[in-house]
N, C-alpha and C positions, 0 to 999 in steps of 0.2 A: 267901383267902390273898393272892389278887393284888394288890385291895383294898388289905388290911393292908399290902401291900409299896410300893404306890404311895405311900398315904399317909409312909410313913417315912421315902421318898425324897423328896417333899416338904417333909418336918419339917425335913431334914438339910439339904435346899439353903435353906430359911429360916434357919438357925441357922447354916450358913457365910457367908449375904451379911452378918446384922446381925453377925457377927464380922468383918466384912472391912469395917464401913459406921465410922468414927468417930464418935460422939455429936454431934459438933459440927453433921453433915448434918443431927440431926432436930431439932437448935437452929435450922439455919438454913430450914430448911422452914416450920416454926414462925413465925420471923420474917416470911419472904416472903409468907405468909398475914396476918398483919397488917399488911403492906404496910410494913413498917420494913427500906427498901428499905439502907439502909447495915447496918444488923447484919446482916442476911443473905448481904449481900455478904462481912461477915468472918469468918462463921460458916462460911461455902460456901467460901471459901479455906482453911480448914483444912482441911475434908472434903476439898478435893482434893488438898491435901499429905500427907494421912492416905493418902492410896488414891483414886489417881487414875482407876481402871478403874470406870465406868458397868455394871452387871452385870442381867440380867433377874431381878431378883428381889427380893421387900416388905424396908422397914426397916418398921418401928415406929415411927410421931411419937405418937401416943398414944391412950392409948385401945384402941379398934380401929379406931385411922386409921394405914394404913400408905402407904408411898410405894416407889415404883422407885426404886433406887439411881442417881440418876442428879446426879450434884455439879454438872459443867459444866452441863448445861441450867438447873438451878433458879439460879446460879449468873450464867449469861447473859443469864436474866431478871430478875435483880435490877439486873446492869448495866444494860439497856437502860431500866428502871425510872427511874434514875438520869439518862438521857440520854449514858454510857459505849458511846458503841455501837461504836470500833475496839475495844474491850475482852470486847465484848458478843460483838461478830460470830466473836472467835477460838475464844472458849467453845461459841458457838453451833456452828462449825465443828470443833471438837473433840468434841462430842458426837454431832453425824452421822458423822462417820467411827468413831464406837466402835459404830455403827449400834443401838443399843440403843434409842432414841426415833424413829428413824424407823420403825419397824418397831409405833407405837403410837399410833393415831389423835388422842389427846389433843395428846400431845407431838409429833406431826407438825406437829399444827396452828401454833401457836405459831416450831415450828421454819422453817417454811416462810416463816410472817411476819416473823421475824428480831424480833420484837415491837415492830416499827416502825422497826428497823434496816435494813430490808431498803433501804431506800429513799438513808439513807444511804451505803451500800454502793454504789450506780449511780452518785452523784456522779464527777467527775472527782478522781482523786487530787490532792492537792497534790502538789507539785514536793519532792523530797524536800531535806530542808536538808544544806548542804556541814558537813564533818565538823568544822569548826570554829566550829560553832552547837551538838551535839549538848553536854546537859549529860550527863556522865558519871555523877557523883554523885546519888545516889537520895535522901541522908537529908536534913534538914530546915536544916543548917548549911553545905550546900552552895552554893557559887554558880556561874548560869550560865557558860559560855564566852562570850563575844561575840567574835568577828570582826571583824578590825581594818576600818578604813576605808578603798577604794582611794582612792589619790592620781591626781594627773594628771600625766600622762607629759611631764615638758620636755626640754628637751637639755641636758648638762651637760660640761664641759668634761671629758674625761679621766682619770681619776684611780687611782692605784697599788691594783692590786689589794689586798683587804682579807679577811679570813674572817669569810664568810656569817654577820650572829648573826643572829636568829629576832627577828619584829616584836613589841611586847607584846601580849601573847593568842593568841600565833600559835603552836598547837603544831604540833614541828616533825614529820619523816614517821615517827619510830621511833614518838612519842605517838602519829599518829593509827590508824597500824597495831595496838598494842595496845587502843585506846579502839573500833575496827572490830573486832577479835577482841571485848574484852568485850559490845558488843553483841551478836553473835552466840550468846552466851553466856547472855544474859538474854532473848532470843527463845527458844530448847533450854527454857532453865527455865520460862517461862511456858506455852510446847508440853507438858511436861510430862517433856522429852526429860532424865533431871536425871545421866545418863551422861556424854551431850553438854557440859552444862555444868559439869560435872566436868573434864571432859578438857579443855574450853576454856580454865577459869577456871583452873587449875593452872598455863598461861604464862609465863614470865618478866616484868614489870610492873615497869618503870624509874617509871613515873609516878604517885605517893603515889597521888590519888585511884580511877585505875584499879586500882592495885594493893589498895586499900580494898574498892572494890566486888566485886572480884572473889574476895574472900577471903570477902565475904557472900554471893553468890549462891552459892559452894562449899557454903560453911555451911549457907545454906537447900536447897540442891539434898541434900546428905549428909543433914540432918533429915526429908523428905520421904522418902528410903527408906530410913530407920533406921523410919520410921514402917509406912510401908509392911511391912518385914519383921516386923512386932513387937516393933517394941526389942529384940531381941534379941541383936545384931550391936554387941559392946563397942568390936571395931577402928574400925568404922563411926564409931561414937558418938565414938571418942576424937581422929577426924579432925573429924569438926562440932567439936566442941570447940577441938580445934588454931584451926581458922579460925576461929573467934568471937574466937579472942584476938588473932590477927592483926588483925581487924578494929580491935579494940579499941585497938589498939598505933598503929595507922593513924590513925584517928580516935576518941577518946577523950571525944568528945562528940557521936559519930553516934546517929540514929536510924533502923534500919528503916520504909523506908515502911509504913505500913499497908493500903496500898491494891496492896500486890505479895505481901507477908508475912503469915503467918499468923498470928494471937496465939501463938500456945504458942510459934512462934520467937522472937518480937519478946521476949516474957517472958522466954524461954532466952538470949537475947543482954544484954540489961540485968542479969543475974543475977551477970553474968561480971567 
């Protein structure tokens, strides 16, 4: 009888991970095995917007070839595959703290080497760039900011006070305050944190393009736990929605990155 009960208990925690695993994970497993190191990468971003929790327990990729649940590691190493290793490294970093691969001599292994990231990571950071270098816009019709050129400081004869206008390309403190919030916004989302980026991306946005992007990471951020809960959650759903058309209204010739977004959004957003 005990046996029998073990066994059941078993059956039923297989049968709730591959419930809880989106198909997309054993697409991208699949992939990563044949070394088709960019499908995997987009295959393993759905998985993680599907259900972002790393779980001890088999999917199915085929056969009777099963895999640990685990998105971000397989996910990490397709970035690092790539040579994406700040990409690589946060995955990799998100996946030890769900502690489910460190606790697994395979996936230790790997994880420890950062899969050749590890190296990159010792480097000396760069100097981070001033907020009016940062491109805001993610899609494909965007252009960077560039930062005006200083001048040299001469002496000039006195002259009647005037109101301050902003140099070209110079956004002024309300922009860079909102374009610093949306960042903030888009780290939450990629963490996984998509509450966060909810709360963030809902701001007030004087600034089309921030105001664009932020109605997308909403978007993507509400599709990821519309997913998460089982489609189940119509309110949910009818807020993604809302913000795809925002977007839309915003820029009407944007494209979700692919390399941030997951197909089923990218697809859900061009539908619109």
């Amino acid at each position: 009888m005990k046996r029998a009960a073990l066994l059941i208990c078993i059956a039923a925690v297989a049968l709730s991970v591959r419930a809880q695993a989106p198909p997309s994970f054993a697409k991208g497993v699949l992939a990563f095995e044949k070394k088709e190191w960019a499908s995997a990468e987009s295959f393993l971003r759905d998985a993680v917007a599907g259900n972002p929790r790393e779980v001890d327990g088999t999917v199915r990729i085929s056969g009777e070839w099963f895999e640990t649940y685990i998105p971000h590691y397989f996910l990490a190493r397709a970035l690092a595959k790539q040579g994406k290793c700040d990409e690589a490294l946060r995955e990799f970093a998100e996946s030890e703290r769900q502690g489910v691969t460190p606790a697994i001599a395979d996936f230790a292994r790997h994880l420890a080497s950062r899969d050749g990231c590890a190296k990159s990571a010792a480097k000396p950071a760069k100097p981070a760039k001033v907020i009016t270098e940062v491109e805001v816009p993610f899609d494909e019709d965007a252009a960077p900011v560039k930062p005006a050129k200083p001048k040299p400081v001469v002496s000039t004869p006195a002259v009647p006070a005037q109101s301050a206008t902003p140099k070209p390309n110079q956004p002024d403190l309300r922009v860079r305050v909102e374009r610093s919030v949306l960042s903030d916004a888009v780290t939450a989302y990629l963490a996984g944190r998509y509450d966060e980026t909810v709360r963030l991306a809902s701001a007030t946005f004087t600034d089309s393009a921030a105001a664009a992007q932020a109605a997308l990471f909403r978007a993507a951020a509400r599709y990821a736990q519309y997913r998460i809960g089982g489609e189940k959650d119509a309110a949910l759903r009818g807020a993604m929605l809302s913000d795809i058309r925002r977007y839309r209204e915003l820029r009407p010739n944007g494209r979700p990155d692919a390399r941030i977004f997951p197909p089923g959004f990218i697809a859900l957003t061009e539908s619109r």
